[in-house]
ZATI-235574 format. One record per atom (N, C-alpha, C, O): residue in three letters; x negated, y negated, z. Coordinates in steps of 0.05 Angstrom, whole numbers, plus 5000, padded with zeros to 4 digits. Each point is the difference from the previous one (the first is absolute). Layout:
N
ALAXYZ...
% end
This chain:
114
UNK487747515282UNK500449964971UNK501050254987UNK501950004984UNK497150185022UNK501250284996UNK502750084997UNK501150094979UNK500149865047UNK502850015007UNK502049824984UNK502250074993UNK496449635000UNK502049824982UNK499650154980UNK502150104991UNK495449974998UNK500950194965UNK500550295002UNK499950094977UNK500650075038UNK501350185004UNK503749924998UNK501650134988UNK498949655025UNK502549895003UNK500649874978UNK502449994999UNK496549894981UNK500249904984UNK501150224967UNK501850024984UNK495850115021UNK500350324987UNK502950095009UNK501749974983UNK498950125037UNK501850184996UNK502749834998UNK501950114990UNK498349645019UNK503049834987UNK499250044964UNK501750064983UNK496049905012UNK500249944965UNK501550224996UNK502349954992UNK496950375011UNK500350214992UNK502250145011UNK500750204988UNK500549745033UNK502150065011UNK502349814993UNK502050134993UNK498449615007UNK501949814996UNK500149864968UNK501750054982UNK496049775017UNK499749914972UNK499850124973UNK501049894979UNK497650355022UNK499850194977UNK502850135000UNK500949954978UNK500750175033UNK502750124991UNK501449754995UNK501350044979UNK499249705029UNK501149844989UNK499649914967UNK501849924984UNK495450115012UNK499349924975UNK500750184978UNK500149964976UNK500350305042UNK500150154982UNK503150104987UNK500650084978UNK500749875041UNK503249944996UNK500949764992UNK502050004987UNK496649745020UNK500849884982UNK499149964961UNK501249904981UNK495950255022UNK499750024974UNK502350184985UNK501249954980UNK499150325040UNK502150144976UNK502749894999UNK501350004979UNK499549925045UNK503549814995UNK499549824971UNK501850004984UNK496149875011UNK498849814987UNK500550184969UNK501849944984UNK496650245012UNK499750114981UNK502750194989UNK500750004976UNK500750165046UNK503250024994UNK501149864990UNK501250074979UNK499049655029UNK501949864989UNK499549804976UNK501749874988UNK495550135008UNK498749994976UNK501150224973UNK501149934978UNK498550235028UNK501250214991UNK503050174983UNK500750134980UNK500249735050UNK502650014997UNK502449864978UNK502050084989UNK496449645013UNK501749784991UNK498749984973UNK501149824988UNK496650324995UNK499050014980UNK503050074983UNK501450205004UNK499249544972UNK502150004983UNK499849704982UNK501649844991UNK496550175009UNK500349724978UNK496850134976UNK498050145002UNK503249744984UNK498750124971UNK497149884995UNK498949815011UNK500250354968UNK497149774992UNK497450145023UNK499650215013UNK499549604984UNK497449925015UNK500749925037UNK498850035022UNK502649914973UNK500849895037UNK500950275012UNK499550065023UNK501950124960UNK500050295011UNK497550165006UNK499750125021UNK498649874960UNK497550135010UNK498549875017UNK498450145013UNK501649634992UNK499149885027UNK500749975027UNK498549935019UNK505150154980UNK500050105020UNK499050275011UNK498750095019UNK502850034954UNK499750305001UNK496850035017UNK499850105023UNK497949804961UNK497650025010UNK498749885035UNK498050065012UNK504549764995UNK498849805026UNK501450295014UNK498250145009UNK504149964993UNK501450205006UNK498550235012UNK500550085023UNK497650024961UNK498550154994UNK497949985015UNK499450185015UNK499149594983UNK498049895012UNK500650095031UNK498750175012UNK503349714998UNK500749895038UNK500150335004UNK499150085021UNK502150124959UNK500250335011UNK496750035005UNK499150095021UNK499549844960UNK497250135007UNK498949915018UNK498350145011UNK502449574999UNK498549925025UNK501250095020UNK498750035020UNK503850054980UNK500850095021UNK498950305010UNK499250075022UNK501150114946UNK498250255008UNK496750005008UNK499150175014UNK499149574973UNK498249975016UNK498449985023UNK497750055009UNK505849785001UNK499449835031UNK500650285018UNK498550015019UNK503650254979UNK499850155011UNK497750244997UNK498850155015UNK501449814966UNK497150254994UNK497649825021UNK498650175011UNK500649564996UNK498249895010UNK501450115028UNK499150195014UNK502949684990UNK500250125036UNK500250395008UNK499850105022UNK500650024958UNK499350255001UNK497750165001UNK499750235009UNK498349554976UNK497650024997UNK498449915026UNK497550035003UNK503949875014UNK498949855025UNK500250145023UNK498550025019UNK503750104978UNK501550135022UNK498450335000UNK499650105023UNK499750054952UNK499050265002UNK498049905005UNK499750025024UNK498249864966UNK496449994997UNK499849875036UNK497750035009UNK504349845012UNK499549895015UNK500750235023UNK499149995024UNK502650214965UNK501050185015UNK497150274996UNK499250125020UNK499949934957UNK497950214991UNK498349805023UNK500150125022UNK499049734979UNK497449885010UNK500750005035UNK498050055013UNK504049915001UNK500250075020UNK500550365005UNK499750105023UNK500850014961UNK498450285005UNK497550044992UNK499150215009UNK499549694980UNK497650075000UNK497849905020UNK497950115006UNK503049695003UNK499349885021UNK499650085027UNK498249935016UNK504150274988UNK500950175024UNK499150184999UNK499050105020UNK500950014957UNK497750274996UNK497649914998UNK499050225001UNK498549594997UNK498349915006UNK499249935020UNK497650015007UNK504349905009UNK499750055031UNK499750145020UNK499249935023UNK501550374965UNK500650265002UNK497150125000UNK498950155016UNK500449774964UNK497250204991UNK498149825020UNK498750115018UNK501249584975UNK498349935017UNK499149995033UNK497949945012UNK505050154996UNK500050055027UNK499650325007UNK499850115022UNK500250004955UNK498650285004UNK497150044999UNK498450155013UNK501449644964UNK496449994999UNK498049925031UNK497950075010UNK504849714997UNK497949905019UNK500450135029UNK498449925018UNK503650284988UNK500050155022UNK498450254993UNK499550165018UNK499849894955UNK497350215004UNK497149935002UNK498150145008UNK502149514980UNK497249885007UNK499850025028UNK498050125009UNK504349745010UNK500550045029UNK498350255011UNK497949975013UNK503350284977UNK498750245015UNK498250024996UNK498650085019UNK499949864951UNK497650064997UNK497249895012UNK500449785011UNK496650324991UNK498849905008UNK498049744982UNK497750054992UNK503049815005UNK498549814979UNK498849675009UNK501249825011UNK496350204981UNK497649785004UNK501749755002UNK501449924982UNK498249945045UNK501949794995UNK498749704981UNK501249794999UNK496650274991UNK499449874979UNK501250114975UNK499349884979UNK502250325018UNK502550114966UNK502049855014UNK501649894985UNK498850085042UNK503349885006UNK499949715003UNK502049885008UNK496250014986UNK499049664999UNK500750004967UNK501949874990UNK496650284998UNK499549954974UNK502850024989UNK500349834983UNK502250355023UNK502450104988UNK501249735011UNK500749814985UNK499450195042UNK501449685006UNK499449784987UNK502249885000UNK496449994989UNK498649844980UNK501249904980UNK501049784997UNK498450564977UNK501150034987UNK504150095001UNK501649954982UNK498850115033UNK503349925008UNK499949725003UNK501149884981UNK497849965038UNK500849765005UNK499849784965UNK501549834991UNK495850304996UNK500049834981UNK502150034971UNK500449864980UNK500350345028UNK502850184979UNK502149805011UNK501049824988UNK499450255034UNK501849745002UNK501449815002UNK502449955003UNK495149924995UNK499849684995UNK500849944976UNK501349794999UNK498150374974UNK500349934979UNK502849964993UNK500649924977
% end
C-alpha cells in the first residue's frame, strides 16, 4: 500500500500539478489578455484573469513547498541515522546490564510502532 501512494504522490506532484499549473496561467494570460470590453464584464474578466495567476502561483509555491520540506526531511533523516548508529556502536563497546538493553529495545520497538 505504501508503494501505490508513494506512486500516486509522485505522478500528482510530478505530472498533474505542473499541468494545473500551466494550464491555470495559459488560462489566466489569456484572460487577461483579451480584457477589452467595457463596464462590468471587464472587471470580471479582468478579476477571473487574476484569479487563474494566483492559483497558478499557489499550485507552484505548493509543489515547491513539497519538494524542499521532502528534501530537508531526507537529510535529516540521514543524519539521524548517523548519530544513531554512533550511539549504538558505543552502546556496542560498552559494558551494560543486559536488562538496560531489554529495556532500550522495548522502548525503540514501542517508538516505532507508533
Amino acid at each position: 500500500m505504501q508503494a501505490k501512494y508513494r506512486r500516486r504522490h509522485a505522478f500528482f506532484y510530478r505530472v498533474a500539478l505542473p499541468i494545473f499549473v500551466c494550464a491555470n496561467l495559459s488560462l489566466g494570460v489569456l484572460l487577461l489578455t483579451s480584457v477589452q470590453v467595457g463596464g462590468w464584464l471587464r472587471w470580471m474578466s479582468l478579476g477571473s484573469g487574476v484569479l487563474c495567476c494566483v492559483i497558478a502561483g499557489w499550485l507552484s509555491g505548493v509543489a515547491w513547498s513539497s519538494f524542499h520540506w521532502s528534501s530537508a526531511m531526507e537529510r535529516q533523516v540521514t543524519r539521524w541515522h548517523g548519530v544513531v548508529d554512533a550511539v549504538f556502536g558505543w552502546i556496542e563497546e560498552a559494558p551494560i546490564p543486559a536488562d538496560a538493553l531489554r529495556t532500550l529495545k522495548r522502548s525503540l520497538d514501542e517508538t516505532l510502532v507508533r
